[in-house]
N, C-alpha and C positions, 0 to 999 in steps of 0.2 A: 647558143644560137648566135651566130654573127649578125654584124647589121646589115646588111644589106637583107639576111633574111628576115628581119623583123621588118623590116619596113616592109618586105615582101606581103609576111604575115598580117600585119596592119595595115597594108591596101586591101587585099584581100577581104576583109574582116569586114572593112568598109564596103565596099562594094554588095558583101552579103546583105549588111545591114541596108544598104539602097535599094536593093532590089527586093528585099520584104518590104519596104517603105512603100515602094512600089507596088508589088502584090498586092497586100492588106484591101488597100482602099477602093482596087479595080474589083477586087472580090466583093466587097461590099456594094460598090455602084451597080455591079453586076443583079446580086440581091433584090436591091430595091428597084430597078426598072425590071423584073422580071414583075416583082409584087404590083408594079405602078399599073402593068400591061393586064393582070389579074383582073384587077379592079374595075380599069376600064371597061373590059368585057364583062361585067360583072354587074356595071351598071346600065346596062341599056335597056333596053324597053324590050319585053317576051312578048310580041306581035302573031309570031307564027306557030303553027301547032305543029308541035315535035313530039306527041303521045302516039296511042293504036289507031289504028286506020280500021282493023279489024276485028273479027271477036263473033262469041257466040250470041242469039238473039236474047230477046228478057226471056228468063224464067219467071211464070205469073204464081203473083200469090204469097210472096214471102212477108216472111217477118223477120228484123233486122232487132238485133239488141246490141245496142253500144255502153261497152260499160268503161265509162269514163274516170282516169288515174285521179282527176280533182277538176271540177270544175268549176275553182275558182281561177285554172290558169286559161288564160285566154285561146291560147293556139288547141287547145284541144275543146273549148266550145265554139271555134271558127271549124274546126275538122267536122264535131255534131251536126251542127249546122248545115254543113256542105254534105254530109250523109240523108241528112231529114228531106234537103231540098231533092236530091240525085231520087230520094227512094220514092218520094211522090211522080219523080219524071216517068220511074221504071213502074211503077203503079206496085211497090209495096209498102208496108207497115215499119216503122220505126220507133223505136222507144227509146230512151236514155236513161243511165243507170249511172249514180254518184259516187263513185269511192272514196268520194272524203277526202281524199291526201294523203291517207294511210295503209299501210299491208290490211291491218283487219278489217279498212273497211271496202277494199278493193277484194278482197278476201270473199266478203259479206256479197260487196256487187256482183262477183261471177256466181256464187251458186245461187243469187238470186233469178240470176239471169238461165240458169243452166235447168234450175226449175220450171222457167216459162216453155222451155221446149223450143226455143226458136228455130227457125229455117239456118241461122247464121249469126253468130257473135264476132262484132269487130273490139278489140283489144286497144283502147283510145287512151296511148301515154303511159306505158308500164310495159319495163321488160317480163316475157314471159316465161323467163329462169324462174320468176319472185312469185308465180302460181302454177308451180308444175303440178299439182294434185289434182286441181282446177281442170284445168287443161288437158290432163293425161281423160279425166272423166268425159270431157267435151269431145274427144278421139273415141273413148268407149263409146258413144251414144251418134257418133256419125256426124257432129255438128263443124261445119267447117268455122274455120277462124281466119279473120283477116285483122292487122294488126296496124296500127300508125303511131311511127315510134316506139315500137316494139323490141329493138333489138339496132344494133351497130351500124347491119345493112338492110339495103332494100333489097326483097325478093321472098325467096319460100326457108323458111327452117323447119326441113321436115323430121329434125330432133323432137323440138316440143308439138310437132303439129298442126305447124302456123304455115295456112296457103299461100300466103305474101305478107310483106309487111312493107309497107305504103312510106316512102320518105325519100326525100335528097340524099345524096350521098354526103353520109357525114364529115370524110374527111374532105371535103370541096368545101361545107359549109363553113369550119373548122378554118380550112386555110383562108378563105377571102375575108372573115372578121378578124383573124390575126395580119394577115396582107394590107389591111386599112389601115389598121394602128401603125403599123410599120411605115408606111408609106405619109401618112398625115402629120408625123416626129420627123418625117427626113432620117428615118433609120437609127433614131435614137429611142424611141419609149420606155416605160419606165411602167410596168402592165401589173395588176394585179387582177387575177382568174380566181371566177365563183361556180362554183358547180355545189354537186349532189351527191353524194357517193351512193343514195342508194339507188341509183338508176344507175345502171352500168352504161347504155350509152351517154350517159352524163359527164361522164368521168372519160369514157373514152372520147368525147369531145374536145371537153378540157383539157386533155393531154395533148391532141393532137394541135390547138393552139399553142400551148406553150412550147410544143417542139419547133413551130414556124417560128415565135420571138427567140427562143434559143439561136436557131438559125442567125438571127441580124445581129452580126456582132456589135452593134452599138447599143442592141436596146436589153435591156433587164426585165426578169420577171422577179418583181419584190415578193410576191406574195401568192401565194394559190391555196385559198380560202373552201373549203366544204362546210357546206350550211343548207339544212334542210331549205327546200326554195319553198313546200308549205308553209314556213315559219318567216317567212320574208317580212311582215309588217314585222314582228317584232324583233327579228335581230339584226335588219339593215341598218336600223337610223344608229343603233349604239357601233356595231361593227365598222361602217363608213367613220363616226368621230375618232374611233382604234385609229385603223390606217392613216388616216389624217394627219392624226400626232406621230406613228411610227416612222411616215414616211415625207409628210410636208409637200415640196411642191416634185419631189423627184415620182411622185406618182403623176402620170401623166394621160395614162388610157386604163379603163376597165374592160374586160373582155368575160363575161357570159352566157353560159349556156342558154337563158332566158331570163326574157324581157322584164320578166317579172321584179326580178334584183333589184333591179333599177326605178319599181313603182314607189320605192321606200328610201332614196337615199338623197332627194332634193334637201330635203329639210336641213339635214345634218351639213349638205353640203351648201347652203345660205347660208346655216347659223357660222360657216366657218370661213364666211367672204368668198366664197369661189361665183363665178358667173356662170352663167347656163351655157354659154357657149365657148366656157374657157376648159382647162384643166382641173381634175381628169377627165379626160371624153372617154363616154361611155360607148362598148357598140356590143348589140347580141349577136350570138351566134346560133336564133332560132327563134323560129313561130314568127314574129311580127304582130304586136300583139296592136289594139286600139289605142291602146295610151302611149305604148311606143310610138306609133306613126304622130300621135300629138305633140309628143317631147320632140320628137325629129321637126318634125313643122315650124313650131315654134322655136327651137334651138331653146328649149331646157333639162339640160344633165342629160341629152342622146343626142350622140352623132350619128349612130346607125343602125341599121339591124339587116342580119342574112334570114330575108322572114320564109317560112315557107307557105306556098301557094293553098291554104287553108282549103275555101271551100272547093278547088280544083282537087285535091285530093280526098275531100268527099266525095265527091262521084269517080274518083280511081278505086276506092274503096268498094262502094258498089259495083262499077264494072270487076273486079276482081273475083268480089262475093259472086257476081252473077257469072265469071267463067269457074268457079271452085262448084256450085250448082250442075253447069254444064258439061263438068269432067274436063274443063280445057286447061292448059297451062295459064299460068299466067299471061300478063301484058308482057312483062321484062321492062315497062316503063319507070324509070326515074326524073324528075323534073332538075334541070339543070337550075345553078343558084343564080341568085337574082339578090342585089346590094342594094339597102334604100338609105340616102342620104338625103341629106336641104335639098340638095340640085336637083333630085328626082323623085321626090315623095311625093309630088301629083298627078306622077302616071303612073298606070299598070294599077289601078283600083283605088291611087291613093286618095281621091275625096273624102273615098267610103272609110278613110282608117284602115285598109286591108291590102294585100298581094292578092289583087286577082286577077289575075294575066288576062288581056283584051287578045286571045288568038283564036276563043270560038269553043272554048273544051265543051262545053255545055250540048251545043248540035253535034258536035263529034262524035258525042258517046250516045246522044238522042241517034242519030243516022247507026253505030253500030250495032244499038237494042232495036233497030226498028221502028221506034217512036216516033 
């Protein structure tokens, strides 16, 4: 190569390297003001009612059995609740049934439930792949099913049976608690993800946040953690001191599937000098539970949570149960996500510790049963 063409070559070269120099970074700013704009819409206050308008009148007379995955996690005794109240509105019977936290004993709850003979069993927090036996019997005997958090998406799986199944869409929820972290680092985070593996949309949650930190080339996923979320008091506090020591201060956000992770890891994180409002900030990506909205409150170990609209989704549940009654389709309603931070944890229900959207669902669904 003469010189002339080396220098040729070596301008060249540089210029390549300028113009990635260049790229790189407008890619990434790009990124993060996409996430920033997320957010923002994310957090504002759900004033208006964007559910059915329409629908069949009440069906009188029913009996509802809810047989709940564990009731010691919050977001599915806020869904109970929001079922017990909707069923007294529509003037039926409701009951609730434990499954413990475990296959056998959610196992236990559906044929218990399956023996009552109900009008209708809602499916409260457990995929319905993990009781097909269950379930194929509750199709034998006519008994419709409606399900919350039942499966990946919102709507009908008319695989297992199931007339709807009552939820936000999970890869929305997924992106705005990955979207926060990203954006509260400046594009840098340092994330470790807790989920469940035996809940498959658990996992498909957690997947689809880490695909979002993937995305930000600045920020790292250290860690992505499976641990029963039944067993949370006892394997947070020792788990949290793990990470601690594994990763120091490059761990910067936590990101899980629920609130609940997060009831057990203060401790560990006092004894290790971290401050409630410093690093790692924690944010879920589901339910919104009471103790969550207090940590948010108060800025201890939560910065956020994408909760969903609990007892509003009790009375979707009922509306649903009462169109699977009336042979009608479903709503096709899913409630768009909603971001609770310091800035805005005293609106849209937050006194009460809850997501309960001030847009009227309540007379909505009273005006479309008639009531």
């Amino acid at each position: 190569m003469t010189p002339i063409r080396m220098r040729m070559h070596l301008a060249l070269g540089l210029v390549a390297l300028a113009c990635a120099s260049l790229t790189a970074p407008a890619h990434a700013d790009d990124f993060l003001e996409a996430a920033k704009k997320k957010v923002a819409v994310a957090t504002k206050t759900k004033e208006v009612w964007d559910g059915p308008t329409s629908g069949p009148k009440a069906v009188a007379a029913k009996t509802l059995v809810f047989v709940a995955a564990d009731m010691k996690n919050g977001g599915i005794v806020g869904v109970s609740k929001g079922v017990e109240e909707a069923g007294k509105a529509i003037g039926w019977n409701v009951r609730v049934i434990d499954g413990q936290g475990s296959v056998s004993g959610r196992t236990a709850a559906l044929n218990q439930a399956l023996a009552l003979k109900p009008g209708g069993i809602v499916v409260g927090g457990f995929d319905v792949t993990e009781q097909k036996v269950a379930f194929d019997n509750a199709a034998k005997s006519g008994i419709p099913l409606v399900g919350w958090h039942a499966g990946d998406k919102p709507g009908p799986n008319d695989k297992v049976g199931l007339f709807a199944n009552v939820t936000t869409v999970t890869d929305d929820v997924a992106d705005i608690a990955a979207s926060w972290a990203v954006v509260d680092s400046g594009g840098k985070a340092g994330v470790v993800i807790f989920t469940d593996s035996q809940y498959a949309i658990a996992v498909y949650k957690a997947r689809a946040m880490e695909a979002i930190i993937k995305k930000c080339g600045g920020c790292t996923v250290l860690s992505f953690e499976d641990s029963p979320i039944a067993e949370s008091s006892t394997r947070m506090p020792q788990l949290t001191t793990s990470l601690l020591q594994r990763f120091g201060d490059k761990w910067t956000h936590s990101l899980a599937i629920n609130d609940l992770y997060f009831d057990f890891m203060g401790p560990s994180l006092t004894a290790a000098g971290k401050k409630g409002d410093g690093n790692p900030k924690a944010v879920s990506a589901g339910d919104g539970s009471e103790a969550a909205y207090q940590r948010i409150r108060t800025k201890r170990f939560q910065a956020g949570t994408v909760p969903e609209p609990l007892n509003m989704q009790g009375w979707q549940i009922v509306d649903e149960m009462n169109r699977a009654f009336s042979k009608a389709a479903w709503s096709g309603y899913s409630p768009k996500v909603h971001l609770v931070t310091a800035e805005n944890v005293g609106k849209d229900g937050g006194p009460k510790n809850e997501f309960d959207p001030d847009n009227g669902y309540r007379d909505q669904y009273k005006r479309i049963w008639g009531k």
